[in-house]
KOLNU-974334 format. One record per residue (C-alpha): residue in three letters; x, y, z. Coordinates in steps of 0.2 Angstrom, whole numbers, plus 5000, padded with zeros to 4 digits. Layout:
# residues N
ALAXYZ...
# end
This chain:
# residues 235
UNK500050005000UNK501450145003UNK502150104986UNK500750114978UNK500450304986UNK502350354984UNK501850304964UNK500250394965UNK501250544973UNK502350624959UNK503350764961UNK502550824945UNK500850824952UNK500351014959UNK500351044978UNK498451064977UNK497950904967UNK499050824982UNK497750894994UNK496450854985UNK496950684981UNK497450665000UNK496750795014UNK498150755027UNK499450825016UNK498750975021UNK499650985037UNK501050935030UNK501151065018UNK500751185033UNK502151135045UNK503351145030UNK502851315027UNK502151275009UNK500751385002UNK499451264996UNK497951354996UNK498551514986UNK500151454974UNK499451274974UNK499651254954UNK501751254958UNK502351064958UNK502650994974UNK504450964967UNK504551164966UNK503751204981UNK505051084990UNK506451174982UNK505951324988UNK505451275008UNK507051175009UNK506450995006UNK506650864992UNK505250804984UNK505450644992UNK505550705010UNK503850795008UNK503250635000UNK503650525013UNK502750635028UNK501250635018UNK501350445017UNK501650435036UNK500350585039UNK498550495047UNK496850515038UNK496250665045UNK494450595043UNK493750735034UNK492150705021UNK492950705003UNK492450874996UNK492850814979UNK491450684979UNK490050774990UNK488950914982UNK489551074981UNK487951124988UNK488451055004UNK490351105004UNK489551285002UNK488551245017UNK489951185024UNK491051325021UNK489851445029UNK489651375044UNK491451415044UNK491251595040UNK490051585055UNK491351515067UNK492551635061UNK491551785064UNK490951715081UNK492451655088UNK494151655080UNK494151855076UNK493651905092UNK494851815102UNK496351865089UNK495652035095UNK495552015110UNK497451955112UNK497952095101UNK497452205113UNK498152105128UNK499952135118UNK499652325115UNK500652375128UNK502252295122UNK503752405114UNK504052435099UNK502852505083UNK502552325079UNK501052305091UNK500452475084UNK500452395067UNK499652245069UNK498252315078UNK498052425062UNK498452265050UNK497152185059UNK495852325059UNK495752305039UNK495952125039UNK494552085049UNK493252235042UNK493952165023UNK493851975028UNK491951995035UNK491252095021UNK492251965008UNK491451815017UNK489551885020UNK489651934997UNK490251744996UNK488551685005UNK487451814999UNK488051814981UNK489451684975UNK488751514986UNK487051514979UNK487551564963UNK488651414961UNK487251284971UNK486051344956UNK487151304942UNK487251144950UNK485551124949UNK485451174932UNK486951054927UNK485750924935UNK484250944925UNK483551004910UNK482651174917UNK482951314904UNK483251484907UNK484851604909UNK486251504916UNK487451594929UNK489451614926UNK490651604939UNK492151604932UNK492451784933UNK491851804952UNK493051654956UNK494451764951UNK494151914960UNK493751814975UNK495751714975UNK496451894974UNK495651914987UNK496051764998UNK497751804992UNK497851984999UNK497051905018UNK498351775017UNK499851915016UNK499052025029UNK498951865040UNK500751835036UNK501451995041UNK500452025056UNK501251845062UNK503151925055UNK502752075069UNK502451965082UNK503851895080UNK504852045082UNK503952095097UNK504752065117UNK504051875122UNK502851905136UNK501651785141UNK500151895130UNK501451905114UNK501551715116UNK499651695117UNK499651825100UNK501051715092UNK500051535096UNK498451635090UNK499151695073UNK499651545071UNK497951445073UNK497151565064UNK498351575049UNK498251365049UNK496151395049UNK496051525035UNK497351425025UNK496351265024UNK494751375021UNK495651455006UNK495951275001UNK494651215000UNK493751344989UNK495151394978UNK495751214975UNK493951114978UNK492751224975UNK492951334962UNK493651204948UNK492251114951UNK491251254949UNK491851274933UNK491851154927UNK490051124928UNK489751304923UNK490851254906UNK489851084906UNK488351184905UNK489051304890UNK489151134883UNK487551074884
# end
């Protein structure tokens, strides 16, 4: 069974058809500081290079890696992933913002103009995330679980694209990603106290959260999405 995955794991194959193909390689590709959720189409041989591994190596903890028992979002409906996915925006706003603020502001009083900064970085993040996620439920998500519907029967009428909101919404996670990344870089730079180590482990979790969320629409959902819209072009 391991040689058959390590020949099913080519270093040709992209880093985001490895986490499709296999979800657990997504926190492999997260401790090895490997972008899979925004530059996903590199090769995995390429995105080794770049973090310091060979191929192999990455390979062989991916292997190793346990099922994290996860539904497989490339076979369920996209209907449901978007439901899914949702829930998670719900979570996000509920819980996971609020405390990253909440630890943001524990941290204030350290030196330096780094805390000052990532208060600000955080203010647009947050106001930028919310209103990106809220257009993806209102707008986006029910447009793509209608042209599933249409791609599943023969109803006539105007058929929705997608292809052009898709874009506009990975430039996005793209830009959320980088604010999350350099808000993590400034707390780095800041005096370790216990609260900068609380804002460290926070950043953290909540970089590792928005990651695998990113994933899953920019490597799962949207090519499926297109693909049905182009299967209904087609029809």
């Amino acid at each position: 069974m391991v040689q058959e995955t390590q020949d099913v794991i080519a270093p040709e194959l992209t880093v985001a058809e490895i986490a499709r193909m296999m979800p657990q390689a997504v926190d492999v590709f997260e401790e090895a500081g490997i972008d899979y959720s925004c530059r996903g189409a590199r090769s995995l041989a390429e995105a080794a290079a770049g973090a310091g591994f060979t191929a192999a190596e990455l390979i062989a903890r991916v292997i190793e890696a346990p099922p994290d028992g996860l539904p497989d979002w490339n076979q369920k409906p996209l209907e449901e992933l978007t439901r899914f996915l949702a829930a998670d925006h719900e979570e996000t706003i509920r819980t996971t913002l609020g405390a990253l603020r909440q630890s943001i502001e524990r941290a204030a009083g350290s030196c330096g103009p780094e805390a000052k900064r990532i208060a600000i970085l955080f203010g647009t993040y947050s106001t930028a995330v919310i209103a990106h996620m809220l257009n993806e439920e209102r707008d986006l998500f029910p447009t793509i679980e209608y042209l599933e519907h249409a791609a599943n029967s023969s109803a006539g009428g105007p058929k929705p694209r997608v292809s052009q909101r898709v874009l506009r919404e990975m430039v996005e996670h793209e830009s959320f990603r980088e604010k999350l990344r350099t808000m993590r870089e400034l707390a780095w730079q800041l005096p370790a106290n216990d609260a900068v180590v609380d804002l460290r482990d926070r950043l953290r979790a909540c970089s590792h959260e928005v990651h695998q969320h990113i994933h899953l629409e920019n490597n799962v959902l949207y090519p499926r999405a297109i693909a049905l819209e182009n299967a209904v072009k087609r029809a």
